[in-house]
C-alpha positions, 0 to 999 in steps of 0.5 A: 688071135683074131685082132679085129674081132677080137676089138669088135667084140670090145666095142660091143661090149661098151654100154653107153645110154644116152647121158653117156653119148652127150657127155662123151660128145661134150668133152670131144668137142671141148678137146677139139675147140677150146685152142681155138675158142681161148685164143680168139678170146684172148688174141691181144694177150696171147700168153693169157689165152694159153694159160686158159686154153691147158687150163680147159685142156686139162680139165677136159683131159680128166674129163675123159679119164673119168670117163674110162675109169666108170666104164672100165673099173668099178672104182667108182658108181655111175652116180660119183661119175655123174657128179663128177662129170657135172662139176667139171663142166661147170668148171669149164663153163665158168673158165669159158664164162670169165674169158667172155666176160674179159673180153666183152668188158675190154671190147666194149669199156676199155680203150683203144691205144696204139702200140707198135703201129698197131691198134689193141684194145686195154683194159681201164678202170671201168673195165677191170671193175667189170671183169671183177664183178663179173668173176665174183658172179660167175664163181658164186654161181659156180659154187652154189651150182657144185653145193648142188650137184653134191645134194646139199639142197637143205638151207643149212648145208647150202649156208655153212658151205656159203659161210665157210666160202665168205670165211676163207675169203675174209681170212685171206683178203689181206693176200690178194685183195690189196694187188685187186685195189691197187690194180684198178688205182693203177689203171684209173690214174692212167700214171702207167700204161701198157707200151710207157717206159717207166722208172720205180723207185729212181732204180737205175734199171728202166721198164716197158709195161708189158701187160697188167692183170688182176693181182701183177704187173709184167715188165720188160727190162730194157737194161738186161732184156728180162722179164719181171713181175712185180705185184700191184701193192708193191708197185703201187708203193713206189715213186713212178716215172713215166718217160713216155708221158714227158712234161711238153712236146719237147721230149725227154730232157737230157744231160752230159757234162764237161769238165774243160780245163781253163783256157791259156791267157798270157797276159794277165795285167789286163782285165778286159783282155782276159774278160774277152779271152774268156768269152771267146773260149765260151763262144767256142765251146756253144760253136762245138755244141751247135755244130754237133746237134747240126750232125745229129739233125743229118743222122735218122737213127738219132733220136733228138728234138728239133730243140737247138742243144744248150751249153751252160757253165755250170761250176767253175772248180779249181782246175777246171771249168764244168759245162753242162750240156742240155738236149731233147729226145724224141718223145717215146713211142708207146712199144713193147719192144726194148730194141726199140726203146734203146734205141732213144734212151742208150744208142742217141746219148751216145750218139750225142757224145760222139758228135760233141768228141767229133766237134771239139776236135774239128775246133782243137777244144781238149775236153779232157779233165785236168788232174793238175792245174794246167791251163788249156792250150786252144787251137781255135783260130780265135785263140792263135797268138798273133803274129804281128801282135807278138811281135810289138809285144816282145820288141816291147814296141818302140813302134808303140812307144812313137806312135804315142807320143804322136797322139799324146798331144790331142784330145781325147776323142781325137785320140780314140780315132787315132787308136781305131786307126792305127789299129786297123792299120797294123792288124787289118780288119780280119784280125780277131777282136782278141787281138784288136782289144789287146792293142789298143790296151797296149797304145793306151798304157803307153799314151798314158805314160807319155802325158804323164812324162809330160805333166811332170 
C-alpha cells in the first residue's frame, strides 16, 4: 500500500471554499494564541486567566470537531455547520470581549495597592460596577447575535426569546444577585482588601483575603494553610475584624496573663511593712516585663512595636494574684502569604512568653499558678531576709530595747533623727527600703513602750 499517495489523495479530496479556509484559519489562530491572550489579560490573577484560557480552549476544540464531522460525515448540512460555527465564535468573542472589559476597568478605575513588596492593580466599587455593566452589555449583545444567526429575525420570535431571558433572570436573581450586590458593598466600604488578615464572626480561625470576583470570595486560612471560599452574601453578614487596618500606628494590642502566687510576708503585725513588701513584689514583677521587651527589641524575627510592655494587676483571687500583660505587634503588611502572617500573629506571642519565662527566672519570680494557698517564696534580691535584721528580730533586741531608752527622752523630731541614724548605722546605706522600713517599726514600738513605762 502506497501511504503518501494514498494520503495525497485524501487531501485532495477535502473540498474547502473560501468560508471554509476563514473558519478553519480563525480556530487555528484562536488554538495557538488564546494562552497567551488570557494570560496576559489576567497576569494578577493568574488562576482566572486559567479558567478562561480552557474555557476558550474548549470551545476552540469543538470548534475543530464541527469542522471534521461537516467534512467527513453527513451528520450534519453545511448550513447547521455554519450556524454552529458563528454561534461558537461569537461565544469566544464575548468570553474574549468580557476579559477585556475586566482589564481595561481594573487598569484604568481600579486602584494600586502593594502586596508582598509588589505593586498590583485591584478592583474597587467603580470598577466592579463596570465589569457588571459591561457583561450584562456584552451577553445581550451575544444573545441577540445567536437569536440572529438561529433566523429568528421576526419581532415576535426576537421578543419571546428576549422575555424567556428576562424571565430566567427575574426567577433566579434571588441566587446569584444577592453575592453581586454584597461584592460591590464589600468593595466600596474598603472594610476587606485583598493581602488584610481578617477574622468573621469571632472564629477562632484567622483569614488573608486572597481575591474576590463577582459572586465569592477566596481565603487563605492562616491556622491549617487552606484554602476557603465563602459567598459574598454569607460574609456580608458576619461581623469582620480587619487586624490589618489596627485603630492607631501602634499596631495590634495583645495580651497574656499570669497568675503569680502572693508573695511571702513574715511579718504580718505591721501594715506599712507589708504595703512595701507588696509594692516591691509589683516593681519586681514590672522589671521582669521590662526586661523581656528589652530582649525582644535585640530579636529581628519578633515582631513587636517600640511600644514599652505594660503590666496591670488585673485580679486579685484567693490564691493567687493575676497580672495582665499588654504589648504591641508590628502592624500587618498586606501579603498573601500565611508564612508571613504567622510569623506576627503565632511565632512574636511566643516569642514574647519565652522572654517573660526567661526574665522571671533571672529575678527568681515563680510564675507557676498556686493550687493551694501557698505563699510565693521570692528570690529577688529585694525580698532576701536580712541578716542583720533577723537577727535583732530573733534576739528579740535587747540592742533595740537600749537604744530606746536612749531616745525615749527627747523630742519628737529629735527622736526621728535619731531613728535615721541608727538605722543608717546598723544596716549601712545599701540596704533595702524593705529593710530599713521594718526597723524603724521596730525602734519605734519599742520607744513607744518606753515612754509609756515612764508615764505610768
Amino acid at each position: 500500500m502506497d501511504i503518501p499517495k494514498t494520503l495525497t489523495q485524501f487531501v485532495a479530496s477535502i473540498q474547502l471554499d473560501q468560508i471554509d479556509y476563514i473558519l478553519l484559519s480563525i480556530n487555528i489562530a484562536a488554538l495557538i494564541f488564546s494562552g497567551v491572550l488570557f494570560r496576559s489579560l489576567y497576569k494578577d490573577n493568574k488562576e482566572i486567566g486559567s479558567r478562561r484560557f480552557r474555557t476558550a480552549f474548549l470551545i476552540s476544540i469543538v470548534f475543530l470537531g464541527l469542522q471534521i464531522v461537516d467534512k467527513f460525515t453527513n451528520l450534519i448540512s453545511h448550513e447547521e455547520f455554519l450556524k454552529g460555527s458563528y454561534t461558537l465564535i461569537t461565544l469566544y468573542l464575548g468570553l474574549l470581549a468580557q476579559s477585556i472589559i475586566h482589564y481595561v476597568s481594573k487598569k484604568n478605575f481600579g486602584e494600586v495597592k502593594e502586596v508582598d513588596g509588589k505593586k498590583e492593580h485591584f478592583e474597587n466599587a467603580q470598577s466592579r460596577m463596570i465589569v457588571i455593566l459591561g457583561n450584562i452589555f456584552v451577553l445581550l449583545i451575544e444573545a441577540y447575535t445567536i437569536i440572529k444567526i438561529f433566523g429568528a429575525d421576526s419581532m415576535l420570535t426576537s421578543t419571546g426569546a428576549f422575555g424567556f431571558l428576562i424571565a430566567a433572570v427575574a426567577f433566579t436573581n434571588s441566587v446569584w444577585l444577592p453575592d453581586i450586590y454584597k461584592g460591590v458593598f464589600n468593595l466600596k466600604s474598603k472594610m476587606m482588601e485583598v493581602g488584610d488578615v481578617v477574622q468573621l464572626n469571632n472564629e477562632k480561625d484567622l483569614y488573608i483575603v486572597r481575591e474576590t470576583t463577582l459572586t465569592y470570595t477566596v481565603f487563605l486560612s492562616i491556622t491549617d494553610n487552606t484554602r476557603v471560599l465563602k459567598f459574598n452574601n454569607v460574609i456580608s453578614s458576619k461581623n469582620i475584624k480587619n487586624l490589618t487596618k489596627s485603630a492607631s500606628l501602634d499596631g495590634l494590642r495583645k495580651t497574656l496573663t499570669y497568675k503569680i502566687g502572693y508573695p511571702k510576708i513574715d511579718d504580718q503585725k505591721r501594715p506599712g511593712s507589708r504595703k512595701i513588701y507588696i509594692k516591691k513584689y509589683i516593681a519586681a514583677i514590672r522589671e521582669m516585663a521590662d526586661n523581656a521587651y528589652q530582649e525582644c527589641l535585640k530579636d529581628e524575627t519578633i515582631h513587636i512595636s517600640d511600644k514599652q510592655f505594660e503590666i496591670r494587676v488585673k485580679d486579685a483571687g484567693d490564691f493567687a494574684i493575676e497580672f495582665v500583660l499588654s504589648y504591641y505587634i508590628k502592624p500587618l503588611p498586606k501579603t498573601k502569604l500565611t508564612s508571613k502572617v504567622r510569623e506576627y500573629l503565632i511565632k512574636t506571642p511566643l516569642k514574647v512568653n519565652e522572654n517573660i519565662l526567661i526574665s522571671s527566672y533571672e529575678l527568681g519570680i515563680d510564675l507557676s499558678t498556686p493550687v493551694v494557698e501557698i505563699a510565693t517564696t521570692m528570690t529577688y534580691p529585694t525580698f532576701f531576709e536580712d541578716r542583720k535584721v533577723s537577727t535583732l528580730k530573733e534576739q528579740k533586741s535587747d540592742e533595740i530595747q537600749d537604744l530606746a531608752k536612749k531616745v525615749a527622752n527627747k523630742d519628737e523630731e529629735s527622736i526621728e533623727k535619731e531613728i535615721e541614724e541608727i538605722v543608717s548605722q546598723k544596716l549601712g546605706e545599701d540596704a533595702s527600703e524593705v529593710h530599713k522600713e521594718d526597723l524603724k517599726e521596730e525602734l519605734k514600738e519599742e520607744i513607744e513602750k518606753e515612754i509609756s513605762r515612764k508615764d505610768n
